[in-house]
N, C-alpha and C positions, 0 to 999 in steps of 0.2 A: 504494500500500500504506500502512495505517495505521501509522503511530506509534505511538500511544498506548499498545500495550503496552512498547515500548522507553521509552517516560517513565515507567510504571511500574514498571519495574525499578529509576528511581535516586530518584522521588517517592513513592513507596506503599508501599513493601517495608519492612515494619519489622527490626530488629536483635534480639538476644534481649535485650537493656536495657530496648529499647522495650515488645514482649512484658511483659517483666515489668511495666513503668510501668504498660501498659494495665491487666493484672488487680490491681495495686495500686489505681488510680482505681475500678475496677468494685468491686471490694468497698466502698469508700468509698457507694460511688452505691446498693450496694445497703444500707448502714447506713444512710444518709441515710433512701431511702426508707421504712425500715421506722417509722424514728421520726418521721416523717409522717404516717402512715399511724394509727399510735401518735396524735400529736397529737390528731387531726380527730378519733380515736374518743372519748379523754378528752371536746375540747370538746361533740361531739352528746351524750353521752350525762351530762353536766353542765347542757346549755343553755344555754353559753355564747355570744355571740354572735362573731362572729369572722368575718374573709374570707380569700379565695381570699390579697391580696395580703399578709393576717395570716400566713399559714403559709408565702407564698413566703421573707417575711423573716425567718422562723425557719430556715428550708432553707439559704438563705444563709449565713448563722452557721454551718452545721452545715457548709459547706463551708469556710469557712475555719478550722474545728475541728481537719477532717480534712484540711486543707493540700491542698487541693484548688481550683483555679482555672476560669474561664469564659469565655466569652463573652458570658454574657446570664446571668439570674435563670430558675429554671425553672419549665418551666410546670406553674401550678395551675390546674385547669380544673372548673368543675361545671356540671350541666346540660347549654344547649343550647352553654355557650361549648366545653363538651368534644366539642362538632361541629364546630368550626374548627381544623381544625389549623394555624392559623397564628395561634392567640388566646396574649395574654400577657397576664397581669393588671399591671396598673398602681395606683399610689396613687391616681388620678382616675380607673380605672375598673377596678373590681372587684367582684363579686357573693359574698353571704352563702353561706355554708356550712351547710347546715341538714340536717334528717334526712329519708331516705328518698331520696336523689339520689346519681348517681354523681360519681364524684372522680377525674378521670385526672391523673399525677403524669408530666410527662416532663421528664428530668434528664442535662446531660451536663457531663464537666468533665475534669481530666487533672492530674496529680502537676505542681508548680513547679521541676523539672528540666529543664535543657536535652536539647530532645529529646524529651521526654515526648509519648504518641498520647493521643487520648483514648480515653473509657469512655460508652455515650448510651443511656438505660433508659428503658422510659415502662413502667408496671405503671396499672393500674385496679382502683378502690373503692368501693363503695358506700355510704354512710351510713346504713345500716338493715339490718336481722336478715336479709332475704330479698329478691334483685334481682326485675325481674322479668321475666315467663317472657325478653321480646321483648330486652331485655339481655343476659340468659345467652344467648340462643341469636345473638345478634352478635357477643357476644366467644365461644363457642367457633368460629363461624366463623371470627373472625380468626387464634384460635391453632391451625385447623385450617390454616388458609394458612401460616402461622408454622411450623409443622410440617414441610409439605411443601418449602417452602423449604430448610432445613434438610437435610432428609432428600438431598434433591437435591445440594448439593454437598456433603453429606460421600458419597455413592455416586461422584462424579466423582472426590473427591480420593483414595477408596481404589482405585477405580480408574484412575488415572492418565491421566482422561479430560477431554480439554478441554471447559469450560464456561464461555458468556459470562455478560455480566451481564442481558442482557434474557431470558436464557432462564428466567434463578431469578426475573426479575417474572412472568413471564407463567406459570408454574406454581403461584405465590400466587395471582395474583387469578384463575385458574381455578377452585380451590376457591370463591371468595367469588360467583364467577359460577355453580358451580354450587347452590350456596346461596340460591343468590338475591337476593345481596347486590351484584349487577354497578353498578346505578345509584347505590352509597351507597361509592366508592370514589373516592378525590380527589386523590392523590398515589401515585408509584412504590413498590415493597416497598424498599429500603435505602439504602443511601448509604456511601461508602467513607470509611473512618476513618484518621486520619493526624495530626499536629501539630493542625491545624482541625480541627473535628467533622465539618465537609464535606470529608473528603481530597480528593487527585489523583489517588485508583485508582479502578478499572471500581464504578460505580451500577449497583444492582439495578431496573435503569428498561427498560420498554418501554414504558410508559403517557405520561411524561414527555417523553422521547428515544430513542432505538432506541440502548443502552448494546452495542456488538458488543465492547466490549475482554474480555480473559479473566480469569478468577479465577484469580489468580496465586498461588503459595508465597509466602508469607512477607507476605499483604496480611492487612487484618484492615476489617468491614465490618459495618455494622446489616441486621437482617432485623426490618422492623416494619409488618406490614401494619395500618391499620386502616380502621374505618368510621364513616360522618359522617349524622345526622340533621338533623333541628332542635332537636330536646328531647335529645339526647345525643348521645355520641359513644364510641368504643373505641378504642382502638390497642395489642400487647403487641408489645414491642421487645426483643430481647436482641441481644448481637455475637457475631461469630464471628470466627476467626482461621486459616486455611487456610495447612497446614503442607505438607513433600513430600507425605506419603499419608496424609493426614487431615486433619480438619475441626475444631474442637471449639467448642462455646460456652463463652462465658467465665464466662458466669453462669448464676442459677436460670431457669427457663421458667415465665411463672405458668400455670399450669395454671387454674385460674378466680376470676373477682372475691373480690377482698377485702370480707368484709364485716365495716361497721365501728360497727355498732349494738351 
């Protein structure tokens, strides 16, 4: 018999301090973004020249503005690098920001308290008036995945129904498979939130690892399906926190690309 939900009863389970830390950092993460987002429209529509690693190190600041701490710098992504989900920009390697390309922002960080869980958001932009068609219609699939994820355990936790973690991947990327999006999927839908941005409760993974542990009261976890090209990429991340008999997200749900023309 597994363990693993027994370790997450005394690793994963957050406190109502913690709770609160989280949607502290998450409002942070979602000020952050906006004035990113803000930034990169001033510089296109100025013609300013500027990169990916320009605006990461304005982000930064804006983290320590907001007393807000890390692991890493986050990621600014345009074009085809916003197809790797595993691309970071660096001062030796970083590519221009220019008009008419997308701009994926993913960002995660946590309050400088003992204690403190994190907060992990990835939203997407576009640098021009109108995305097009083949873009909008990858990111609604992914926020149709995003959705259904969602929808899934908050129905378990009103009904006080057990659900594992590979059950909520494998009804994300259903949607993107039926989409037609199966071959352009790279990575599992979430990852469990905790002190690290990578907790020690149940992964929204079946793609990854066959995640069997249960979505437990009092855990709290990302739901962020995306998808990967070569000329671009998607992903919309928000968290959730799974209470007795409820579910809720901690923050906004982008409903579709930011456009930043």
């Amino acid at each position: 018999v597994s363990w693993g939900d027994l370790v997450q009863q005394f690793e994963a389970t957050w406190s109502e301090a913690q709770l609160s830390s989280h949607r502290t950092a998450s409002e942070a993460l979602y000020r952050i973004k906006d004035r990113a987002f803000e930034w990169a429209s001033t510089l296109v529509k100025k013609g300013t020249a500027a990169t990916e690693y320009d605006l990461q190190r304005h982000m930064v600041q804006w983290f320590a503005d907001e007393e807000l701490v890390s692991d890493s710098a986050p990621v600014v992504a345009v074009r085809g690098n916003a197809g790797n989900p595993h691309y970071l920009p660096t001062q030796e390697r970083s590519s221009p920001i220019a008009p008419d390309e997308v701009l994926l922002l993913d960002l995660w960080g946590k309050r400088t308290e003992p204690g403190a869980v994190f907060a992990d958001i990835t939203w997407v932009g576009f640098t021009g008036t109108r995305p097009p068609e083949a873009l909008s219609q990858a990111f609604a699939a992914a926020a149709g995945a995003r959705d259904a994820a969602i929808a899934l355990v908050q129905d378990a936790a009103r009904n006080a129904r057990e659900l594992r973690g590979w059950e909520v991947d494998r009804a994300a990327r259903a949607v993107l498979h039926e989409a037609g999006f199966g071959a352009h999927i790279l990575h599992r839908t979430g990852h469990s939130l905790g002190e690290t941005v990578h907790g020690n409760g149940v992964h929204l993974d079946d793609y990854e690892t066959h995640d069997d542990r249960r979505i437990l009261p009092g855990t709290g976890f990302t739901i962020e399906p995306g998808l990967y090209f070569d000329t671009y990429g998607v992903r919309t991340e928000i968290n959730m926190f799974r209470g007795e008999r409820e579910a809720t997200v901690t923050g906004p749900r982008q409903a579709e690309i930011v456009t930043l023309g």
